[in-house]
Structure formats: C-alpha cells, structure tokens
C-alpha positions as CSV (number, residue, x, y, z in Angstrom):
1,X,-35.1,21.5,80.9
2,X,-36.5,17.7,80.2
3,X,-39.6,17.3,81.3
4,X,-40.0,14.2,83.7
5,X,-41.8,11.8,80.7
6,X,-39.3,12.9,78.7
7,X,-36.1,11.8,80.5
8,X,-37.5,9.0,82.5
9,X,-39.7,6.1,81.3
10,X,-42.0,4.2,84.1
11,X,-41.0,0.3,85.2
12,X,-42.1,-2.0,82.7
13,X,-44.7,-4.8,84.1
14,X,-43.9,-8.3,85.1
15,X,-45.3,-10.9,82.6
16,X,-47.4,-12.8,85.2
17,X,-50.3,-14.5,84.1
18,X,-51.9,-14.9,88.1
19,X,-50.1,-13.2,90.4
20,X,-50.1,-15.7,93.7
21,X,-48.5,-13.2,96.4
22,X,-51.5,-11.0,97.5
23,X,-53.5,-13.3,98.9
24,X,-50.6,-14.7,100.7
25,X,-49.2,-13.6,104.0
26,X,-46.3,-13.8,106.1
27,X,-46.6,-17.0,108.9
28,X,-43.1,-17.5,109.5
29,X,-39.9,-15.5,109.9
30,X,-37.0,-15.9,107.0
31,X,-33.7,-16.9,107.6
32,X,-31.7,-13.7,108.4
33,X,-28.2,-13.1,106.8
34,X,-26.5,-9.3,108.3
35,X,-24.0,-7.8,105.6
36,X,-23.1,-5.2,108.2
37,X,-19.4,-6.4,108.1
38,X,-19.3,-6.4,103.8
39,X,-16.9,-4.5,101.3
40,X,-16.2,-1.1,102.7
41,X,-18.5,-1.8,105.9
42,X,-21.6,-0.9,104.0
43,X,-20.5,2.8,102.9
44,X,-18.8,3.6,106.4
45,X,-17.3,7.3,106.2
46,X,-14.5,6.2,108.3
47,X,-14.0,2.3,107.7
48,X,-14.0,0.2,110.8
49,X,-10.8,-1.3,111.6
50,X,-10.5,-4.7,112.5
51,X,-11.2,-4.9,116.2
52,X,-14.4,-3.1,115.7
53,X,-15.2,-5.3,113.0
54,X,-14.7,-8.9,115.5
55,X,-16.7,-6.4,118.6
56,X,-19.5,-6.2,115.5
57,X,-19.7,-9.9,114.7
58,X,-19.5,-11.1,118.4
59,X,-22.6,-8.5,118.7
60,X,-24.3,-10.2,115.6
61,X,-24.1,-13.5,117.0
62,X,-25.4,-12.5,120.5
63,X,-28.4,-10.9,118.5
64,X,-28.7,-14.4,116.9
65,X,-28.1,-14.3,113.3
66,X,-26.8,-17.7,111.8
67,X,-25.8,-16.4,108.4
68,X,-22.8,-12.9,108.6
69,X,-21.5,-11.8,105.3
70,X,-18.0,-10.8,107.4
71,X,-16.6,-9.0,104.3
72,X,-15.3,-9.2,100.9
73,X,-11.9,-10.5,101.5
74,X,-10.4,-9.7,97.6
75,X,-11.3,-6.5,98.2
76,X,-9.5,-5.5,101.4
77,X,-6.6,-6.2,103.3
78,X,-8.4,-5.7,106.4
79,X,-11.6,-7.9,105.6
80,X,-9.0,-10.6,104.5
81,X,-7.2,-10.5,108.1
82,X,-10.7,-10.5,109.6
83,X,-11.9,-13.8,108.2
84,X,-8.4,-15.2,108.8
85,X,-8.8,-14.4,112.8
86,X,-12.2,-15.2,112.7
87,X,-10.8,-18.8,111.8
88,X,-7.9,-18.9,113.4
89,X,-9.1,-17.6,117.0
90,X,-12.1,-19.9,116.6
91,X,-14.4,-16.6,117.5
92,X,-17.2,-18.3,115.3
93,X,-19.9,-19.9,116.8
94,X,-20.6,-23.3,115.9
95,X,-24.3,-22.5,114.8
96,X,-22.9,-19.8,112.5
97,X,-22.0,-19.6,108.6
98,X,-19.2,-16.8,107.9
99,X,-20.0,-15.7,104.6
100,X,-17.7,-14.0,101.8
101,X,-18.6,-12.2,98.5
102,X,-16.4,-11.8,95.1
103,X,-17.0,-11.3,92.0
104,X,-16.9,-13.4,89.1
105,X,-13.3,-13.3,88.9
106,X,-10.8,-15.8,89.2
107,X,-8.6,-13.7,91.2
108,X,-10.5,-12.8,93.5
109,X,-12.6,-15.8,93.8
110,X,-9.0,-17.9,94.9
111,X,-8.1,-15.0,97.3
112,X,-11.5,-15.8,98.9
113,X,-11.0,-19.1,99.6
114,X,-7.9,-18.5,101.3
115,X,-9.5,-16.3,103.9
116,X,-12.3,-19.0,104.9
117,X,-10.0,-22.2,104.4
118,X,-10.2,-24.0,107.7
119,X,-13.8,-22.4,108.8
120,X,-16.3,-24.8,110.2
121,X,-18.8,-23.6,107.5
122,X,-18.6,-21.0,105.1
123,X,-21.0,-19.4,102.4
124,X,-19.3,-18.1,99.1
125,X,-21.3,-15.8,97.9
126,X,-20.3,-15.2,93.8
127,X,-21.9,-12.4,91.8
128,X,-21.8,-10.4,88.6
129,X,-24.0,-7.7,86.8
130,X,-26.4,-8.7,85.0
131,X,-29.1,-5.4,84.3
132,X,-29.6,-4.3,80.4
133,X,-28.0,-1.0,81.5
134,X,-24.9,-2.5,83.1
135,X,-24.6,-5.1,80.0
136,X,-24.4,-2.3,77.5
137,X,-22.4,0.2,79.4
138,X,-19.9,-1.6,81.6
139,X,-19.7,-5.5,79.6
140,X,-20.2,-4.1,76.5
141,X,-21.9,-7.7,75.4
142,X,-25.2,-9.9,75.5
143,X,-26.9,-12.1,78.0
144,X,-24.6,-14.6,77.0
145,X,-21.8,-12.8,77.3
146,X,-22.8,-12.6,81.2
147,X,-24.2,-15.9,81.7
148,X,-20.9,-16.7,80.3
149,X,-18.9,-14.6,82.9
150,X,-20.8,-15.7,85.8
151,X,-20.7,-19.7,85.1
152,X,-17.0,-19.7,84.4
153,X,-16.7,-18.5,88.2
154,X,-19.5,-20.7,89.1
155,X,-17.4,-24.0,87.9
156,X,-14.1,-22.4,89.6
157,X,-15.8,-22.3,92.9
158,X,-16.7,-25.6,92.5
159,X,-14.1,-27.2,92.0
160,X,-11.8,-25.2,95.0
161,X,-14.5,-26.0,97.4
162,X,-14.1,-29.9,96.0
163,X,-10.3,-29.7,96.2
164,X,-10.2,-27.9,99.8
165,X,-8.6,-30.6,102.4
166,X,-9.0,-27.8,105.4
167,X,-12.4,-29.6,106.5
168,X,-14.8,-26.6,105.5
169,X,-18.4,-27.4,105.0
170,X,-18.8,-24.8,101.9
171,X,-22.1,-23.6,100.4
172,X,-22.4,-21.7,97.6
173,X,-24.8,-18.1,96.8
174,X,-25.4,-16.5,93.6
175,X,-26.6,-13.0,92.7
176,X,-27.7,-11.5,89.5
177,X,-26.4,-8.0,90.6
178,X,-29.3,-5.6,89.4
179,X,-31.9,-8.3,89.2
180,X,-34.0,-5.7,89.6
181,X,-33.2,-4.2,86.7
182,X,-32.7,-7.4,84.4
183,X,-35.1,-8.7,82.3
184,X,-37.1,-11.6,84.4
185,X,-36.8,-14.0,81.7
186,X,-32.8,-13.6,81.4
187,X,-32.7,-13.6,85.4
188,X,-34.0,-17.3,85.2
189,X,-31.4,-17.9,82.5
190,X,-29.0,-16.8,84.3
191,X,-29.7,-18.4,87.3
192,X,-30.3,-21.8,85.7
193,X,-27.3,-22.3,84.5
194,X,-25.3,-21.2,87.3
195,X,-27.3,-23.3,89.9
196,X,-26.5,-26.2,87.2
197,X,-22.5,-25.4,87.1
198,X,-22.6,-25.0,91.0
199,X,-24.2,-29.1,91.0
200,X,-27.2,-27.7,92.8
201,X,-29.2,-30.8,94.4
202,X,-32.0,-30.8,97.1
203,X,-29.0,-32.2,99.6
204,X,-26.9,-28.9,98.9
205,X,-29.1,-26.1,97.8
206,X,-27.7,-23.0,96.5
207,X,-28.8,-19.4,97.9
208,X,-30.6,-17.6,94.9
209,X,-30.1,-14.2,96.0
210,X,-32.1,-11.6,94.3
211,X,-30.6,-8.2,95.0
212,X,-33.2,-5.3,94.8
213,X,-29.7,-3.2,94.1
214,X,-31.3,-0.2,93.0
215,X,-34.6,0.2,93.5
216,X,-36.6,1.4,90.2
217,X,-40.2,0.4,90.7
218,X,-42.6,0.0,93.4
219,X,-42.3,-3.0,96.0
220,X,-45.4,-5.0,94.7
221,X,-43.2,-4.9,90.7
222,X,-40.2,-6.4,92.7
223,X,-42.8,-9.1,94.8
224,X,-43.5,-9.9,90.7
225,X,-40.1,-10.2,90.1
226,X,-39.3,-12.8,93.0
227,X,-42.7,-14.5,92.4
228,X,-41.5,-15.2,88.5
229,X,-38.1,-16.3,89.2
230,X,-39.9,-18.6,92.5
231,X,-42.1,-20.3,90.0
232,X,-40.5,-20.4,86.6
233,X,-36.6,-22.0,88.3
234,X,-36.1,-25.2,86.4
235,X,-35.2,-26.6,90.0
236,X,-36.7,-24.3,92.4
237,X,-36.5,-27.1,95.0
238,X,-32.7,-26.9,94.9
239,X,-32.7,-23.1,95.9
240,X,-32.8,-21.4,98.7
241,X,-34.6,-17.8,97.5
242,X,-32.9,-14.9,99.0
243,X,-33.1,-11.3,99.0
244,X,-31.0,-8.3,98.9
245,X,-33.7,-4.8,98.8
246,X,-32.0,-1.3,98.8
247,X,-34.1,1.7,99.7
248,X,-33.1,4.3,97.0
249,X,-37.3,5.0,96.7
250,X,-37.9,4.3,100.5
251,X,-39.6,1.5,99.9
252,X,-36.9,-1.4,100.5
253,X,-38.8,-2.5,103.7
254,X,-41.7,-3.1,101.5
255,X,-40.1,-4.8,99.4
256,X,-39.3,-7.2,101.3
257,X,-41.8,-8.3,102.7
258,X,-44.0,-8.4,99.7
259,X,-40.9,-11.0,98.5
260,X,-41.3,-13.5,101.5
261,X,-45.2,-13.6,100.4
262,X,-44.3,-14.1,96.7
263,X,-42.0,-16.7,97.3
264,X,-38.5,-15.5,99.1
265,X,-37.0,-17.8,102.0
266,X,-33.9,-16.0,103.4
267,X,-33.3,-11.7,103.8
268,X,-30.0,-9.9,103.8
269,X,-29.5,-6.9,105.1
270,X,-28.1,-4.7,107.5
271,X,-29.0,-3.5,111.7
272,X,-29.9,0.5,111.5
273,X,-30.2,-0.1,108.0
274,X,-26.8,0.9,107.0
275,X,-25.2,0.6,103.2
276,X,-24.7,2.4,100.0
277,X,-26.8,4.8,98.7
278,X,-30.2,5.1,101.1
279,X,-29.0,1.9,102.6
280,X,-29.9,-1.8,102.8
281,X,-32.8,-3.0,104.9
282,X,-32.9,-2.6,108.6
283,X,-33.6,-6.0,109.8
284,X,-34.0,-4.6,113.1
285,X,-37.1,-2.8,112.0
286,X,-38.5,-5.8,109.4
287,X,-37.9,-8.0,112.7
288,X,-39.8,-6.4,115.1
289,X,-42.6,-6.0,112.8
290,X,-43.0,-9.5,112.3
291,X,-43.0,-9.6,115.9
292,X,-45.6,-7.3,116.2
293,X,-47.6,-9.6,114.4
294,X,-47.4,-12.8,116.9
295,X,-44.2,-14.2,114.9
296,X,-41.1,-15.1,117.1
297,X,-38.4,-13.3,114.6
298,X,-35.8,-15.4,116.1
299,X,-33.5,-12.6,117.1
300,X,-32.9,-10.9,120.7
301,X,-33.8,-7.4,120.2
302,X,-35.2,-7.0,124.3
303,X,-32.1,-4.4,125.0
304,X,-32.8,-2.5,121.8
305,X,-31.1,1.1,123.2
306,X,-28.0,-0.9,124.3
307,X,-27.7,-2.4,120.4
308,X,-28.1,1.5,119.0
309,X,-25.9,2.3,121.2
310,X,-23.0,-0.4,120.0
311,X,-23.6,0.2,116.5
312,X,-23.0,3.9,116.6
313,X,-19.9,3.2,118.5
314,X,-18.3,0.9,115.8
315,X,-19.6,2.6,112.7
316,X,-19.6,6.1,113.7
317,X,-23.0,6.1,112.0
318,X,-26.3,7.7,114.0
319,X,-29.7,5.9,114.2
320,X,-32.4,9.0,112.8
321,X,-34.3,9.9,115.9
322,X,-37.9,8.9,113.6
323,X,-36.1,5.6,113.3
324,X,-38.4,2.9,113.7
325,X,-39.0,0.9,116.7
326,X,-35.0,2.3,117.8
327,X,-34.7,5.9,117.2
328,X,-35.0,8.4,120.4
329,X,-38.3,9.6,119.6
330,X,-40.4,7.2,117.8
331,X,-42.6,6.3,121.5
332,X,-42.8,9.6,122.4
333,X,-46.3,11.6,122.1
334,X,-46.4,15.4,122.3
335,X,-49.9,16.0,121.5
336,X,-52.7,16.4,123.6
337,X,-54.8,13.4,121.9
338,X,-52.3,10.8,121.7
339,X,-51.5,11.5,125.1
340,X,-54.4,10.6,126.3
341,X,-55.3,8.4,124.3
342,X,-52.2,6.4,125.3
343,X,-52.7,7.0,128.9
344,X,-55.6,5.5,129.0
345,X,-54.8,2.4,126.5
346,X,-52.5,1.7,129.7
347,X,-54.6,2.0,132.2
348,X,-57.3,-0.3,130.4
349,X,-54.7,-3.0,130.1
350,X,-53.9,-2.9,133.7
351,X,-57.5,-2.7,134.5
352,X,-58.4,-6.0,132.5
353,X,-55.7,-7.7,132.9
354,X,-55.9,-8.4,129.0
355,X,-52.3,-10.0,127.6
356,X,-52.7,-8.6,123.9
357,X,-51.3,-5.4,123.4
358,X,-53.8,-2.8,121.8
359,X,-52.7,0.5,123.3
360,X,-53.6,3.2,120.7
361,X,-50.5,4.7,118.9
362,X,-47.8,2.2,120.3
363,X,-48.2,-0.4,118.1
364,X,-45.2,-2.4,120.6
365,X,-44.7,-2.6,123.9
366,X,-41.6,-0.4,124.0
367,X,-40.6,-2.5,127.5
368,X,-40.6,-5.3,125.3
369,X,-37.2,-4.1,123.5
370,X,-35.7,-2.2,126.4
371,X,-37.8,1.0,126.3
372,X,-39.8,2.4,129.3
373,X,-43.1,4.3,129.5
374,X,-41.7,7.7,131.4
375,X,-40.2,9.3,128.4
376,X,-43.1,8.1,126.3
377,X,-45.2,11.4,127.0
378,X,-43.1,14.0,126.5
379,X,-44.6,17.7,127.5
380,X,-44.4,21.0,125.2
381,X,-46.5,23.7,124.3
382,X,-48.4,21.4,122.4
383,X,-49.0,19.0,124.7
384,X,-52.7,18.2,126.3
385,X,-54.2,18.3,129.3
386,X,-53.7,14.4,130.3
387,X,-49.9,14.4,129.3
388,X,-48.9,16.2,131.8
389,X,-50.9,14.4,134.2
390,X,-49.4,11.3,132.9
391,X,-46.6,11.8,133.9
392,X,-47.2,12.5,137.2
393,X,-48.2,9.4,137.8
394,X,-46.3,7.6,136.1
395,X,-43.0,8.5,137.0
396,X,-43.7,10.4,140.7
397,X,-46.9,8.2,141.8
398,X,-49.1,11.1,141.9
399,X,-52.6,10.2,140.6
400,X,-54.2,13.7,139.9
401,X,-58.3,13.6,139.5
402,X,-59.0,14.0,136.0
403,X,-61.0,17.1,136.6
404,X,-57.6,18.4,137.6
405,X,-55.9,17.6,134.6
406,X,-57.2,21.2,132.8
407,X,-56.0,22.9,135.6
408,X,-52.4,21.7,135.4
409,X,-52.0,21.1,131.9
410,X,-53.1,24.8,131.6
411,X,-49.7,25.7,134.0
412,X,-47.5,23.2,132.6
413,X,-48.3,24.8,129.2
414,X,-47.4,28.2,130.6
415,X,-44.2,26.8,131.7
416,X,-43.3,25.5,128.0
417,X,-44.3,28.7,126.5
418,X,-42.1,30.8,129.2
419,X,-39.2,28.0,128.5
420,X,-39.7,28.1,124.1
421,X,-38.8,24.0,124.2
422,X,-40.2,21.3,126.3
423,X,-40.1,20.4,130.0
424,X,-38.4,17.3,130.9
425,X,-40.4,15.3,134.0
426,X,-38.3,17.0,136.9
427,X,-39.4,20.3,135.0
428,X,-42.9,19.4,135.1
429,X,-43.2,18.0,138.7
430,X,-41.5,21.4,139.8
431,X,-44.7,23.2,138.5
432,X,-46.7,21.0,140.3
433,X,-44.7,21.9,143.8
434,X,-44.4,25.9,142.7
435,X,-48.1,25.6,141.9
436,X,-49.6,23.6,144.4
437,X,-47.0,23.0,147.7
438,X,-44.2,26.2,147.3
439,X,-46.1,29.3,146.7
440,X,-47.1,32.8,148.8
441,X,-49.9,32.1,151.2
442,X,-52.5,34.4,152.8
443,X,-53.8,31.9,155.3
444,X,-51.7,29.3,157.2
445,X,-51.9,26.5,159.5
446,X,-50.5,27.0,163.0
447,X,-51.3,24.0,165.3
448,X,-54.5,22.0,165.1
449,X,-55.9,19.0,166.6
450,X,-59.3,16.8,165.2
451,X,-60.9,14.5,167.6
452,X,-64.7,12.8,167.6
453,X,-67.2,13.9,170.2
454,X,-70.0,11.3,171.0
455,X,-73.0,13.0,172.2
456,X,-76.9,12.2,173.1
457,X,-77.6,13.6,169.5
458,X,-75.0,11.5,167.8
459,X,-70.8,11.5,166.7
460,X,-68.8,14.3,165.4
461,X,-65.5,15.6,164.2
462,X,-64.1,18.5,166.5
463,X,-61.3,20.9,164.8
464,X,-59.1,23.6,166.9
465,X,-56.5,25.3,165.8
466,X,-54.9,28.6,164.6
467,X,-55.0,30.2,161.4
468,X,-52.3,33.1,160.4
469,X,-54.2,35.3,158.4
470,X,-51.5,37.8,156.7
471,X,-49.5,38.6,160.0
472,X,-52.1,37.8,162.7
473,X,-52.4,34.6,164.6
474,X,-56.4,34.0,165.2
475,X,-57.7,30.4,166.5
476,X,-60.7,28.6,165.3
477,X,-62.4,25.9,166.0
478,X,-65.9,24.2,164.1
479,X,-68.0,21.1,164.3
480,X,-69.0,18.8,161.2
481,X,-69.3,15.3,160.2
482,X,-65.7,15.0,159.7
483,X,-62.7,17.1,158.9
484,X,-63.3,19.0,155.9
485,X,-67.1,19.5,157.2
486,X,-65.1,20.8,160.4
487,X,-62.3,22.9,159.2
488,X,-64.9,24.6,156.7
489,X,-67.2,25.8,159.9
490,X,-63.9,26.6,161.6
491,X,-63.1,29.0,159.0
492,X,-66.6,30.8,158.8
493,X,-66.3,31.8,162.1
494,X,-63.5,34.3,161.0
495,X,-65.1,35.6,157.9
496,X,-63.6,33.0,155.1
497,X,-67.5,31.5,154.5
498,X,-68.0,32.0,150.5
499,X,-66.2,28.6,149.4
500,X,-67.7,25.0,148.9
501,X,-66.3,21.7,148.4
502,X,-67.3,20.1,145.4
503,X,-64.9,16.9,145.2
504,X,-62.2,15.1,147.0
505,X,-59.7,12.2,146.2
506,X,-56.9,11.0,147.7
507,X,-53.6,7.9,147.4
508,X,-50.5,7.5,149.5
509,X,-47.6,8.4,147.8
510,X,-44.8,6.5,149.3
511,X,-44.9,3.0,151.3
512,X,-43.4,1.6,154.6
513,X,-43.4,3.3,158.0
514,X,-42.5,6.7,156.1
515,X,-45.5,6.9,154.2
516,X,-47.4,10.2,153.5
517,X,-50.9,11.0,152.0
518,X,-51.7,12.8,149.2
519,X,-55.4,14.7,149.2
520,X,-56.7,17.2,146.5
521,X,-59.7,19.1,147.0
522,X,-61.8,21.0,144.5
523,X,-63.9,24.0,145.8
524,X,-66.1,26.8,144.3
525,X,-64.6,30.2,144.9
526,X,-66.7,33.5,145.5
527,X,-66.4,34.1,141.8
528,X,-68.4,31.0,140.3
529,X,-65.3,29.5,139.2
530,X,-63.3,26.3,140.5
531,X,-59.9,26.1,142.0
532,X,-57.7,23.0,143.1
533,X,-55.7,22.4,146.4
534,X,-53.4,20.1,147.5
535,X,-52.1,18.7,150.8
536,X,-49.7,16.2,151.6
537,X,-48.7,14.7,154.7
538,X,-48.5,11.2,156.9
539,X,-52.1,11.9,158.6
540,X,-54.8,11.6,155.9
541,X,-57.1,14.1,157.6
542,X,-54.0,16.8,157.9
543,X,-53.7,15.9,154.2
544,X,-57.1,16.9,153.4
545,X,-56.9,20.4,155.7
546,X,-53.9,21.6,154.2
547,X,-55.6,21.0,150.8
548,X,-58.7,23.0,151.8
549,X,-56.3,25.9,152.6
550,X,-54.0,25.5,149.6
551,X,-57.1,25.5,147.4
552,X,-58.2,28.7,149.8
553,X,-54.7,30.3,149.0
554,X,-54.7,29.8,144.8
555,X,-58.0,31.3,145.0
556,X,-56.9,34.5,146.7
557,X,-53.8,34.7,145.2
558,X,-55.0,34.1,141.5
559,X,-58.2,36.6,142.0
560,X,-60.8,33.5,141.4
C-alpha cells in the first residue's frame, strides 16, 4: 500500500507577494445566485419533475434571491420546458434574472437561447474546463487549446444575444471550471480573453465566476486564488467576481467567506446545501451568519422550519439534524452546563432589557428564524439540574426555587434512566405531578378555616381543621403569626413536631378570575436532611398548607 506522501502531493502556494484579505472583513452581504434548480437538480436521486421545479423557484423568489440558475436547458428536456413556462407564464418576477448554464459548445449554447428568448432578463452562464488535470486527461491539449475552446463560445453568445429581437436584457457569466485546480496565472489568461470576446465594459459587466469545483486545498489557498485573479484582471472593473465553493474537505463555507474578504462580489450556491459530491454551499447557513454579525443578508429566512420543510418535499433530500442554524437539533442543549447556562443568559436579557443577543451557546435567537425556546432544553440522563427546571417554566409557568432544582433534576434523571431515552416536556411535568401533587399520602387535609384574632397582646393567625392521619380523622387547631407559623403549631399538638421551615416562594400560575397559586415550601426533616413540598390552589394561604403537608408526606414516604 502507498503511503499518503507517496500518492498525494500537498496544494502548491499562491504566488502573492502581500496577501490583502486577512486584515479585511466582511461589511456587506454579496449578491446571492441559488443553483438549486441546475443540471440534474444538483445530484437529486430522484430528479424533480417540473412542477416541483416552478413550486421551487416561486419559493426562491419569496426567500428573495435576484439571481436563479433555473437549469441547464441543453441538457434536459425537462429544464428546457421549465425555462420555456417560466417565460411563457410570466412566473418571473420582475426584480429577478433567470439564469442558464452550457458548455462551450455551439450546440448547446443555441439550444439555450431558445429556452430564455423572450425573458425579461436572463444570465447565460458559459463554461469549460480548464484544470491541468482536466487539460491532459479529458482535452488532451494546452492552455491555448482551452482558451481557444472557451472564446469561440464566448464570441457565439455574443453575437445571438446581439441578434435576439425577443426584447431580452441578456448578461453574460463565465467560469473556468476547476479554477481551483488551474494554475492562477492561466486562470487570468483565460479570463481575459473571454471577458474581451464577451465586449466586457463597466456598463455591462461580465460575472467572473470562480468555481471552487473540487476542493483541494484549504479555504485561506482558495481566498489566494480569488485575491490574485481580483487584482491581477486586466479590467477587473468590468467584472463582477463570483464564486462557486464545493465542500468535498468540509471547508466550502469557509471558503467563501474568506473569498468575499479577498475580493469576491456575488456567491452561488444552493439552500440545505445540496449538489454533487459533498454539495455546494448552504447559503442558508453563510446567510444567517452574516446576520449574526449585524449584516441584513437580504433574504427572509424568519420561517426557517417551514423552508426545511419545502425543500425536503420537492427534493426528497433530508436537512442533517446537526445542520446549522436549520437542522432539528442544533438549539437544543442536553447537558447540565449549557442548560444552565442558557437559562440564565435568558433570564439576564429579560432582566436588563439589553437588545443585543449574548445568550451563551445560542449564538442566534432561534425566534428570529421561526424557532422557539421550549424544545431548546431538551431532558435525558445527561441532563442538569436547571434543565429540567427550565422547562418548567418555560413551557408550563412554573417557576421552581433554585434550591429545588437538585431535588427534581435528581427525579427527572431517574425517570430518563427508567425510560433509556429522553423525556419530552409532558414527560417531564408528569414527574413533577407524580412527585409532588399525585402520590400516597400519610397525612391529609380535611376541612380547615384561617382567620386573624386581634387581641390586647397584639394580631394573629388562627388555623382549625382536620387532619387524616392513615385512617383516623383527628382535628387541630394552632396559633402563629400567620399560616404556616399556624398550621406548624396545629400539627405539634398531634405529635408531628420534629420539622422546620427553612424557605418559602410562591407565583400564580394561571390568570383571570380562574387563577390558582402555586407555593413550595422547603423544611428540615427529623433526619437532618431537606425535603420539598408543593401546594397549589386559588387561596394563597391554602397553597402554602397543602405544601407544608406535601413536604410532610415525601418526608415520610421517602424515609428522610
């Protein structure tokens, strides 16, 4: 067997004297082109027909790209019939560019034109191959021998678009297919002399599309690449610079951006990142994280689950669920730490009323592109104690004291080690309410009443009432300077005198004339240790009794 130096040699370097691109950043967003619709739709299994193909564009232009590649209408019947009902239905927008690619080749440069004669504006987007492999194994010839190839179409296109009569606006795109793996000094060549047989002028500039086709070095060789061909074009002014990154090294995304800062004006690419291979770019994803830097990406992404979910019904294709910013699981957080962390990132917001976003581990708000916060924490064995907690308030209203969040992240744990997967919210309230409300109880409230005495030696709170304690009925009554003071010197008076209260909180839990109390009580059991109680009802001072007593009844029940 080769050894890996021995079968593969490393990228060679860019010849740049200063490299101008790292110091740079990104201020602005390019101009988007989607290729979703191209030859084959982008590597589909099962090729969309072409109804999905017009539900897919009117999608892309809701979105709000400008610039659709719609197919490769030499190439396919279907793609052809696309374009032509495109046209012909007058389904394009009249902000939008249909866009069509061919090879270098007359035939199928003249059956392109035919699809897009009569659109308002069309892109023809001309390419051939120009990498030292592809010259020595497919062309069989030199540079010039390509150069050759590719202005011959160049001057054919021309000269259709100038003897169309249909009232198409047409602009013209060249690619040096492989650029990445051409030699930087033939790419400008290349280019040169095609931007010069296209008539190239600052009026009607020519897309330059550098296509990353298959990645072979790391993003900041290709950000060389595009910053070479950006500053050594005879006429750079009368190009538009364009890119085209693949992800064969998992690095497209990268590579992209690294282009806009060395130079690159316009991206093409897919949604999902879809394509041959490992795919094209997602622009959804390079979107949004311009957007997560303060730059307005210019593309309606708010109702990002609804997109998903129309892209996996046309292509038949499903989004990873690590998929950035889109896939099912990417703001979820099973772990304890991020849980809380998160948890309280939200809670600080709210509390300062601060605009910015800085909510550790989401680096988006997920409601900004259609996501909520309840599945955000999701709860497995794994998860801490504020996760579970988290959700409780979040999705059922109940804020738990945080010296309660041991307590139940301790059950709700149990619960996903019983269950060997995790608990969805309905899962985790119902250990709260097996736990805390539904459970066997030694002592029980039967009929009370709580009033205030006034006296010469002051005010207090008088509480009657019976206790069932296993089958017997017993009343009790106590004095104190409210109603958990009271109930506790009710209950001493029939023996249950070894618990004290060591902290109390308590929230409604529902608004309007039906609204109920929620109080949870801490106390100090016989054994040293501390146990949590909960009682809920419309009457905040019944709340706080019944919590005293379930507190009582988890004590007893768990041996504490």
């Amino acid at each position: 067997m080769h050894t890996a130096k021995e079968k593969y040699r490393p990228f060679p370097p860019v010849p740049l004297k200063e490299r101008l691109w790292p110091g740079r950043t990104i201020e602005h967003c390019p101009i988007w082109c989607s290729v979703d619709l191209r030859d084959g739709n982008q590597a589909l299994v099962n090729p969309m027909g072409l109804q999905q193909k017009l539900d897919f564009f009117r999608m892309l232009c809701k979105v709000g790209f400008k610039e659709i590649e719609v197919g490769f209408p030499a190439a396919s019947q279907v793609e052809f019939d696309t374009c032509r009902r495109l046209i012909e239905g007058d389904l394009v927008p009249k902000d939008v560019a249909i866009q069509v690619i061919m090879q270098a080749r007359e035939n199928q440069i003249r059956r392109s034109f035919e699809a897009v004669r009569g659109a308002r504006e069309a892109i023809i987007h001309l390419y051939n191959p120009t990498s030292t492999a592809q010259r020595r194994v497919v062309f069989q010839t030199d540079m010039a021998g390509v150069i050759d190839i590719a202005v011959r179409g160049a001057r054919l296109i021309r000269e259709l678009a100038e003897q169309d009569t249909s009232g198409t606006r047409y602009r013209f795109e060249y690619s040096p297919e492989s650029f990445s793996g051409t030699e930087v000094e033939n790419s400008v060549w290349i280019i040169d002399e095609v931007m010069e047989a296209l008539g190239a002028s600052e009026e009607n500039k020519v897309i330059v599309d550098l296509p990353n086709t298959v990645e072979l070095g790391t993003p900041n060789t290709f950000a060389d690449q595009v910053e070479y061909v950006h500053t050594h074009l005879k006429h750079r002014e009368r190009a538009i610079l364009s890119v085209h990154p693949h992800n064969d090294r998992g690095t497209g995304l990268a590579s992209a951006e690294l282009a806009l800062m060395a130079g690159a004006e316009r991206v093409e690419g897919t949604m999902f990142a879809n394509g041959e291979r490992t795919g094209n770019i997602d622009l959804v994803t390079m979107a949004l994280n311009l957007y997560t830097q303060g730059i307005d990406p210019g593309l309606e992404l708010s109702d990002l689950p609804r997109l998903r979910e129309m892209y996996e019904t046309y292509t038949g294709m499903q989004v990873p669920k690590r998929h950035p910013y889109s896939g099912e699981l990417v703001f979820t957080a099973f772990s304890g730490s991020h849980q809380d962390a998160i948890s309280k990132g939200v809670e600080d917001r709210k509390r300062s009323g601060s605009k910015l976003w800085d909510v550790p581990y989401l680096p988006i708000d997920p409601a900004d592109i259609g996501r909520q916060f309840d599945p955000i924490i999701r709860i497995n064995s794994q998860s801490g104690k504020g996760g579970a907690a988290f959700v409780m308030q979040t999705v059922f209203g109940y804020t738990l004291p945080k010296a309660m969040h041991a307590e139940f992240g301790a059950l709700v744990k149990q619960a996903c080690d019983k269950k060997g997967a995790e608990l969805s919210n309905d899962e985790v309230f119902q250990v709260f309410r097996d736990n805390y409300i539904d459970f066997p109880v030694h002592y029980a409230l039967s009929g009370s009443s709580i009033f205030h005495e006034s006296g010469e030696r002051g005010s207090a709170v008088q509480f009657r009432g019976n206790i069932r304690m296993g089958g017997e009925r017993v009343p009790v009554q106590g004095s104190g300077n409210g109603p958990i003071d009271a109930f506790f010197n009710a209950l001493k008076r029939v023996g249950v005198d070894r618990y004290s209260f060591v902290s109390y909180s308590e929230h409604a839990i529902s608004s309007g004339s039906d609204a109920n109390a929620i109080a949870y009580i801490e106390l100090r059991t016989p054994g040293g240790n501390t146990v949590f109680g909960v009682g809920i009802e419309s009457n905040i001072n019944m709340a706080s009794i019944k919590g005293v007593l379930c507190a009582i009844n988890r004590a007893e029940l768990l041996g504490l």
